[in-house]
C-alpha positions in Angstrom: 0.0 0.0 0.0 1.5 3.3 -1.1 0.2 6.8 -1.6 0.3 8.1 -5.4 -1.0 10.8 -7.2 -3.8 10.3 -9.7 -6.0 12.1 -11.7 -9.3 12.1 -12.8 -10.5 10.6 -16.4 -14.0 10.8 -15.8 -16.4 11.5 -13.2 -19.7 11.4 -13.6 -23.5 11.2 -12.2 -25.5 7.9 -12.8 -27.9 7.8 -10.5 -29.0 11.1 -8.2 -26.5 11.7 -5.7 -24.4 8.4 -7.4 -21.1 8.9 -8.5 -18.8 7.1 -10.7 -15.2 7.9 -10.4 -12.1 7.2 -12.6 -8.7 7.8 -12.0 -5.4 6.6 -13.6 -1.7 6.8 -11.7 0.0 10.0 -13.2 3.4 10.2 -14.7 4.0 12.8 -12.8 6.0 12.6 -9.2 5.8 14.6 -6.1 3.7 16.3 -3.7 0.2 17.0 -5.3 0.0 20.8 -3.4 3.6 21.5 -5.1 2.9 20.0 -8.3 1.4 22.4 -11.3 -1.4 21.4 -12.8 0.5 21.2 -16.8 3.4 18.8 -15.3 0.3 16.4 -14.3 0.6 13.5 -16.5 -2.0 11.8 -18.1 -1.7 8.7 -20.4 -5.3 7.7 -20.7 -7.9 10.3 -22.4 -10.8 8.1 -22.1 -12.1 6.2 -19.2 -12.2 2.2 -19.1 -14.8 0.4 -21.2 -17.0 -1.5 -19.4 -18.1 -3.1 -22.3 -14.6 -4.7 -23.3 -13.3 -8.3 -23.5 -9.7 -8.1 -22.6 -8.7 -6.5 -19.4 -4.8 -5.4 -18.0 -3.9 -7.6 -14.8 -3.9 -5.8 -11.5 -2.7 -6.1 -8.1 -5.8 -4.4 -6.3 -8.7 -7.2 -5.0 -12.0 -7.1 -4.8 -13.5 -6.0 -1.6 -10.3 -3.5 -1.1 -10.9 0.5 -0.5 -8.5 4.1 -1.4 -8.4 6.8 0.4 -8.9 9.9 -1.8 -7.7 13.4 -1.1 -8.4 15.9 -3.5 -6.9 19.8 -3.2 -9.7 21.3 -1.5 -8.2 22.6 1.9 -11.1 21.4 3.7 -11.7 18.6 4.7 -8.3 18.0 6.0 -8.8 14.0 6.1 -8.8 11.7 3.0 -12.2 9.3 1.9 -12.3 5.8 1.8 -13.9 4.7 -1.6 -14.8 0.4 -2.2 -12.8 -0.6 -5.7 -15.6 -0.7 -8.4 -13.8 -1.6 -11.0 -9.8 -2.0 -11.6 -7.6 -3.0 -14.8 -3.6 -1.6 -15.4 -3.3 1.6 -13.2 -6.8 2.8 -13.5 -9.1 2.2 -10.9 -12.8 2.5 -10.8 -15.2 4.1 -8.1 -18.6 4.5 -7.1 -19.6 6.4 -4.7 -22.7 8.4 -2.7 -22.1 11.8 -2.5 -23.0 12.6 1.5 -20.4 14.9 3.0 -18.1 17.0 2.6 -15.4 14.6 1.5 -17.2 13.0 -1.0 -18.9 16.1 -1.9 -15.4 17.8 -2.6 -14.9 14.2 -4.7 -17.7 14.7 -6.8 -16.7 18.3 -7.8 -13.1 17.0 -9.4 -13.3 17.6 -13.1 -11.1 15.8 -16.2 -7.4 16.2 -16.0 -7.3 17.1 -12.0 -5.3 15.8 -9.5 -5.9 13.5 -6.8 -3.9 11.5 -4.1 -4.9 8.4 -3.5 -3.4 5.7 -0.7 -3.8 2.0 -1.6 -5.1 -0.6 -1.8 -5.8 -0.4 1.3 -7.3 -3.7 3.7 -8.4 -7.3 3.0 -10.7 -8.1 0.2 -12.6 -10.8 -0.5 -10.5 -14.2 -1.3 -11.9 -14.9 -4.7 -9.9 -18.0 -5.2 -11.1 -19.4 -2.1 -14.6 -19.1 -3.3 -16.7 -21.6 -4.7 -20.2 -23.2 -6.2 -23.0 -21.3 -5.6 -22.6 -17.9 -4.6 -24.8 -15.1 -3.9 -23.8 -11.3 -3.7 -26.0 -9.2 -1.6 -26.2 -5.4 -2.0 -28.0 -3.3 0.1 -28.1 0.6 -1.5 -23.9 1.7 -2.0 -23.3 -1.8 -0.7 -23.1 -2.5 -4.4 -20.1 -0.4 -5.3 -17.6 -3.6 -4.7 -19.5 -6.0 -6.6 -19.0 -4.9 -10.3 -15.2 -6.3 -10.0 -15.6 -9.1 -7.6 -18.1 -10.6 -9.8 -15.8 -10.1 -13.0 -13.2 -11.8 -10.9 -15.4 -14.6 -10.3 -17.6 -15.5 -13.3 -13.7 -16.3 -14.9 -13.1 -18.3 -12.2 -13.6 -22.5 -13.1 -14.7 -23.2 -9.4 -17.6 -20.9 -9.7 -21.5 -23.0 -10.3 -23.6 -19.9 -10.2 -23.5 -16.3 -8.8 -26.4 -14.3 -8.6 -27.0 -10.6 -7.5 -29.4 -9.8 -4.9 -29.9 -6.0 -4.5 -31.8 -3.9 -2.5 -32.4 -0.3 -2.6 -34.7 2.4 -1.6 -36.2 3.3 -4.5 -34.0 4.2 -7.4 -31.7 1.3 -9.1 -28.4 1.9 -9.6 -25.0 0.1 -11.1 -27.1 -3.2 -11.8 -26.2 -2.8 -15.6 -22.0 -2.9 -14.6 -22.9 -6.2 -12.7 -25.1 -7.9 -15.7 -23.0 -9.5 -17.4 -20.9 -11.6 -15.2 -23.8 -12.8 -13.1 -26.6 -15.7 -14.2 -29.1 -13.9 -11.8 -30.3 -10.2 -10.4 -32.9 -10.2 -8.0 -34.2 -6.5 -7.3 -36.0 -5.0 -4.0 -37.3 -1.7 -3.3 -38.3 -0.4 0.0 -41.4 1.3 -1.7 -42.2 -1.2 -4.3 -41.2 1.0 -7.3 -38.6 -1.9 -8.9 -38.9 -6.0 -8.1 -40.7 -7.2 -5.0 -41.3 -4.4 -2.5 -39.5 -5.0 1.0 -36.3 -5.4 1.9 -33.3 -7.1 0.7 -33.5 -9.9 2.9 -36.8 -10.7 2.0 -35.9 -12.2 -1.4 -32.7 -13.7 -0.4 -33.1 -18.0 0.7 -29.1 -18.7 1.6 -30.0 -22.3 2.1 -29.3 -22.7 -1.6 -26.0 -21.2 -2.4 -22.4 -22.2 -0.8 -21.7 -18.9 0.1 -22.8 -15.5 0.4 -20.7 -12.6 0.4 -22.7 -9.2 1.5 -21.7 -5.6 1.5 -24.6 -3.1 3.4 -25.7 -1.1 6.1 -25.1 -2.7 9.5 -28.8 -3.7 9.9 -28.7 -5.6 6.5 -25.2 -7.6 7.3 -26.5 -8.7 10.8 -29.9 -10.0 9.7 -28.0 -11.9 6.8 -25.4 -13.5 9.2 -27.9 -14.9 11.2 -29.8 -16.5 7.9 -26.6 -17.9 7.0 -26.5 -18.7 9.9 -29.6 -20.7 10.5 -29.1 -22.5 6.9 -25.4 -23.4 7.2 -23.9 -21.2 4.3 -20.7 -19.1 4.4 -21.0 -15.7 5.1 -18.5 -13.0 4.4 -19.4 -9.6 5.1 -17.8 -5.8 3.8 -18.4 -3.5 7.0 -18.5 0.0 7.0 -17.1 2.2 8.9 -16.0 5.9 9.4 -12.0 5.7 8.8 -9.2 8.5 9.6 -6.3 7.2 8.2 -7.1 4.0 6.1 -3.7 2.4 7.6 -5.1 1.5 11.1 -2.5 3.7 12.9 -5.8 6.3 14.5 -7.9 3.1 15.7 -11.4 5.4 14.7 -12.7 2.2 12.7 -12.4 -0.7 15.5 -15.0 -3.1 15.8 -16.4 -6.1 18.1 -14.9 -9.4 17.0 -15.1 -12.7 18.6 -11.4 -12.2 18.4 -11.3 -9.3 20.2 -11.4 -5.5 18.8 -10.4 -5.4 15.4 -9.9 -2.1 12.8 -12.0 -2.2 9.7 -9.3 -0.7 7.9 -6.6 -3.1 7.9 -8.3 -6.3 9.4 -10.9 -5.5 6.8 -13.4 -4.5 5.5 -14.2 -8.2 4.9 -14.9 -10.2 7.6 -16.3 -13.8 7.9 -19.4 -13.0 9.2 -19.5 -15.5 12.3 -16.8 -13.5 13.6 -18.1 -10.2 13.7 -20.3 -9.1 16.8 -22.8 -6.6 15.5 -25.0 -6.5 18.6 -21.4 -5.7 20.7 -21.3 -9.6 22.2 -23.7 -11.5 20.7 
């Protein structure tokens, strides 16, 4: 894990308040602040197809997070932003705009600069993975999911993966996951899109061999304890509000059966049996 500076190939609204983000490692060395903006490098002028066959090997996993840090003085602290999408040096992000970190995110523009530390954490282990597999989504919860699942439809050891997603009311970054899954099942809170309700209510782990979720807090506890119930492994993303991405500030701990354990760099994936969402359960 090192800290680089990037810049910005595209970045761009799909959804109301949903971002997506790319950036490519510049050519260009040193401090961001000292650097002027014409000795920024950029190699890439367009943004990665989503659409294409063939895609550059690289060393971030699925499940791993940056931490952005744009030039806006405020706020001082970088952003931790899930991997959406990596190939080469270019990696992909997608993101809900919600404070003023991600805000200051959203406003970065073709061709500007931002510092970015990573990969940062433990992903999922994709080749440790196999059979039957479920990804559940619940709202941003799906921002990881568009590379893990390329990783795994090319893996042999993989029977079926099917997306279950859940949202509030408006859909969003189902048609990145689409073609590398054989399944997308769809809930809405208000009934607008697939079977109104919640996530959980149209997800049965019984049948799959695992199920790897990435949510809100509520959403990852109640799945646990259906995996639970029906015998399937569980591997959970967690959230959490991060200072420093390098588990030096301790702002991201958590309850483990292990004992406390930072998001950040024991994470953000978790085998779900492990993780005590109730505080010592």
């Amino acid at each position: 894990m090192k800290s680089d500076l990037y810049v910005a190939l595209e970045n761009r609204q799909i959804a109301p308040g949903i971002m997506r983000l790319s950036i490519q490692r510049s050519e260009a060395t040193g401090g961001m602040r000292e650097l002027p903006e014409r000795e920024i490098g950029i190699k890439r002028k367009t943004p990665l197809n989503f659409e294409a066959e063939d895609w550059a090997y690289s060393p971030v996993e699925p499940g791993q997070f940056f931490m952005l840090k744009t030039r806006a003085v405020e706020p001082l602290l970088p952003r931790p932003l899930s991997v959406h999408e990596a190939s080469g040096d270019v990696v992909v992000f997608l993101y809900q705009t919600r404070g003023a970190g991600t805000k200051a995110i959203a406003a970065l523009e073709t061709g500007d600069p931002v510092l970015a530390t990573g990969p940062c954490g433990r992903g999922f282990p994709v080749d440790d993975i196999t059979g039957r597999v479920a990804l559940i989504a619940g709202g941003i919860g799906i921002a990881p999911f568009r590379y893990l699942a390329r990783r795994l439809s090319k893996s042999p050891s993989i029977s079926s993966l099917v997306l279950v997603a859940g949202f509030r009311s408006m859909l969003f970054g189902l048609e990145d996951i689409a073609p590398f899954v054989t399944e997308i099942r769809v809930a809405t809170e208000d009934g607008s899109a697939g079977t109104k309700g919640f996530v959980t209510d149209i997800i049965a782990p019984a049948p799959f061999d695992a199920v790897l979720a990435c949510g809100p807090i509520p959403m990852l506890k109640a799945v646990k304890d259906s995996c639970k119930s029906a015998g399937t492994r569980c591997l959970v993303s967690v959230e959490a509000r991060m200072a420093c991405g390098i588990g030096a500030c301790l702002g991201c701990t958590i309850n483990t059966r292990s004992g406390n354990r930072r998001v950040c760099v024991d994470g953000p994936v978790f085998p779900a049996e492990e993780v005590l969402f109730d505080g010592g359960e």
